[in-house]
C-alpha positions in Angstrom: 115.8 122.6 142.2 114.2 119.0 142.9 114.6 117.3 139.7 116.8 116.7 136.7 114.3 117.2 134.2 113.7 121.5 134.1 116.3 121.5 131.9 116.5 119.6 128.6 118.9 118.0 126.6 119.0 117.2 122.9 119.3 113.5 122.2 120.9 113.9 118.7 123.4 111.1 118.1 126.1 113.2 117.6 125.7 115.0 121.4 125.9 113.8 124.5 123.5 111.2 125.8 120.3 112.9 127.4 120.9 111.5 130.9 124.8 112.4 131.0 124.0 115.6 129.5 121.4 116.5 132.0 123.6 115.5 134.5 126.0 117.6 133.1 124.1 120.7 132.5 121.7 120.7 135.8 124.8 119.1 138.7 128.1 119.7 137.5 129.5 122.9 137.7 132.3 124.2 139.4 132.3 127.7 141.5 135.9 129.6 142.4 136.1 131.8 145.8 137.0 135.4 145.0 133.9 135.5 142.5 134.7 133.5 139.0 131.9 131.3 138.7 132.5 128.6 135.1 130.7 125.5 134.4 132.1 122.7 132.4 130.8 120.4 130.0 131.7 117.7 128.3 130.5 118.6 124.9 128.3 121.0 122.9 124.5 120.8 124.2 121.7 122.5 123.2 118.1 122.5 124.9 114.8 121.4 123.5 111.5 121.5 125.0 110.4 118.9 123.3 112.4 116.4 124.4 112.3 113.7 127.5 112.2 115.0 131.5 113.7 112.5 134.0 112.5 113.6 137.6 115.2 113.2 140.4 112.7 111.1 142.5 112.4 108.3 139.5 116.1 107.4 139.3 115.3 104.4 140.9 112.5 103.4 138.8 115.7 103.7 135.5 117.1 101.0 135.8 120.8 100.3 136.9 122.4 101.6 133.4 120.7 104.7 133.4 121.8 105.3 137.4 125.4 103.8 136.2 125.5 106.5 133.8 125.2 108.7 136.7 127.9 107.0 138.5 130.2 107.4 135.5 129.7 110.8 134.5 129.9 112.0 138.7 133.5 110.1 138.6 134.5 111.6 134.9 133.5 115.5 136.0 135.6 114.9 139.4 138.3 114.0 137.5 137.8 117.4 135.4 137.3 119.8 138.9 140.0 118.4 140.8 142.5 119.0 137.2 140.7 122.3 137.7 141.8 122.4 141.0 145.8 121.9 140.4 145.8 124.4 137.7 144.1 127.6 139.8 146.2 126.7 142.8 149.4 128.3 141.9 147.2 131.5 141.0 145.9 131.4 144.8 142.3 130.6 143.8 140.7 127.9 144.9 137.7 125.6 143.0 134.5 124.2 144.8 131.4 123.1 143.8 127.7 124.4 145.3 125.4 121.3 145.8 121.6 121.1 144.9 119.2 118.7 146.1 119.8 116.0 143.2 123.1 115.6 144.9 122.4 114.0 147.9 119.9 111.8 146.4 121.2 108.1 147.0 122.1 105.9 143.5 122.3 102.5 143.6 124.3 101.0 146.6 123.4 104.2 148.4 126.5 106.4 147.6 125.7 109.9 146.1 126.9 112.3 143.6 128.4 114.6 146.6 129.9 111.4 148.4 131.6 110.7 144.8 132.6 114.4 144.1 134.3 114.7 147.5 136.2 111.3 147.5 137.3 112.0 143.8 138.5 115.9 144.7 141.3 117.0 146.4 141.3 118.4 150.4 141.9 121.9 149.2 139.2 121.7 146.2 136.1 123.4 148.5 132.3 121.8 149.0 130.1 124.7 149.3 127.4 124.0 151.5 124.0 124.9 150.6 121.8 123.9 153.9 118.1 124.2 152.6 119.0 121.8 150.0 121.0 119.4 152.1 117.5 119.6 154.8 114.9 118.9 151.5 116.6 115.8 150.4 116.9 114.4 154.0 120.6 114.0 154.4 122.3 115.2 157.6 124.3 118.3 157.6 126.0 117.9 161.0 127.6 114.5 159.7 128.2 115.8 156.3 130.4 118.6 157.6 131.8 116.7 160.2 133.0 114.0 157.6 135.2 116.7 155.6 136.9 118.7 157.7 138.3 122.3 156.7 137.0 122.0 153.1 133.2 123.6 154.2 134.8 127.4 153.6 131.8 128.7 152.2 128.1 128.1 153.7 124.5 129.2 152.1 122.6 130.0 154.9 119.1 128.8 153.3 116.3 127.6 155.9 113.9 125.2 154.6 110.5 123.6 155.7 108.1 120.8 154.7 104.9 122.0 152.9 104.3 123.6 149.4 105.5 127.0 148.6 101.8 128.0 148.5 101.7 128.2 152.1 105.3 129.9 152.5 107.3 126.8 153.3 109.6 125.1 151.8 112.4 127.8 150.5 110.1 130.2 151.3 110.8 130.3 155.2 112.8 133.2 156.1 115.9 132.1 158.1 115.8 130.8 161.1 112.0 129.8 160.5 112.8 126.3 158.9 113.8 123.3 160.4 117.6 123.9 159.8 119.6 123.4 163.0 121.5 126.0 163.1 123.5 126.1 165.8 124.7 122.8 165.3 125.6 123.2 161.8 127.1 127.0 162.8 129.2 124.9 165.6 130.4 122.3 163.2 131.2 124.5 160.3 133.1 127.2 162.7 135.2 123.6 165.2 135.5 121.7 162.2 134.6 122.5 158.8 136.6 125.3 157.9 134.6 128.3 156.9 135.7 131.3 155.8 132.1 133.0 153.9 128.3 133.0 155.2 126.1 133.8 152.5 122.6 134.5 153.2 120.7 133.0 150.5 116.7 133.3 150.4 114.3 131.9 147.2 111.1 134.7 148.1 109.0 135.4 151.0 105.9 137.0 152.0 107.8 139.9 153.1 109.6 142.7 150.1 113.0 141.8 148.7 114.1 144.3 151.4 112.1 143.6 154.3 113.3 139.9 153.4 116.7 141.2 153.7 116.3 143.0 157.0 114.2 140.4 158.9 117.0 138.0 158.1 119.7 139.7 159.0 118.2 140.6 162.5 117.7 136.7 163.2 121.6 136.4 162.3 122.6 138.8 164.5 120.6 138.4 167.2 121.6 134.2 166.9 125.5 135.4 167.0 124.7 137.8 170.2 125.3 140.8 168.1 121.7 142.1 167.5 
């Protein structure tokens, strides 16, 4: 997903500001290993077309209260995740969060929401990695995984590549076809980030869901020397 707008908030006084509350309902949410997937919010929100769409790529044209807000709200929900985190632990599960692309876009002074949600989490609270959307917003995955070490336990294995979907790029690249580097990032995640769980993620292709399936799983294999 490449912007916060596609989903809407209600900007009714008594509800959460529109830009938290998009925030809120498009970033933040929290996924647990084992299968319990929740998200949390900070209050009620309902959605309404008719109301105001902030794109991800005009943050900077907002001003510095609206990208504060961001800022804020980032801090506030890591806060919430990493309570989250304490109170699964002595049940054996473990939080995480998945990113999207809006994550890695820079806010003012260049930090971003995943840089915040990592420093404001503990080690044990997990970063999901989802590669295609780490490669579309142009932020390194090599240095991103070698920054946090043994809390990459889960990877998305999504391949992504410039052009519009029209012409089966961007998510539409089967994997191994984008410009994901992925022995590099299957080196770093293995020596030093910790994973436990490769999921194979694909958005559509020009092949059946299937075929999809099959194609994929043949470039895996043959990529680990097990084909």
């Amino acid at each position: 997903m490449d912007s916060v707008g596609n989903i809407l908030a209600d900007r009714q006084a008594d509800r959460v500001p529109w830009a938290s509350a998009t925030l809120l309902a498009l970033v933040l949410h929290a996924s647990v290993l084992g299968g319990l997937i929740f998200s949390m919010f900070a209050k009620p929100m309902k959605y309404a077309a008719q109301n105001v769409v902030t794109a991800a790529g005009e943050l900077k044209d907002m001003g510095p209260k609206f990208v504060n807000s961001f800022k804020d709200q980032a801090l506030c929900i890591s806060g919430q995740l990493a309570a989250a985190s304490e109170q699964l632990k002595p049940h054996g599960l473990l939080a995480g969060f998945h990113n999207h692309k809006i994550e890695w876009l820079p806010l003012a002074g260049g930090q971003r929401i995943m840089d915040i949600l990592a420093a404001n989490t503990p080690p044990e609270f997990v970063l999901q990695f989802d590669v295609g959307t780490c490669l579309e917003a142009g932020a390194d995955p090599i240095a991103w995984i070698k920054a946090h070490p043994g809390r990459i336990r889960s990877v998305h294995l999504k391949d992504w590549a410039p052009g519009p979907e029209a012409q089966e790029k961007g998510y539409r690249v089967l994997f191994g076809e984008g410009v994901a580097p992925w022995k590099q990032i299957l080196d770093a995640v293995e020596s030093v980030g910790g994973v436990e769980f490769y999921l194979m993620e694909q958005e559509g292709s020009r092949f059946s869901e299937l075929e999809t399936a099959q194609r994929c799983l043949a470039t895996w294999r043959k990529m680990r020397g097990t084909a």
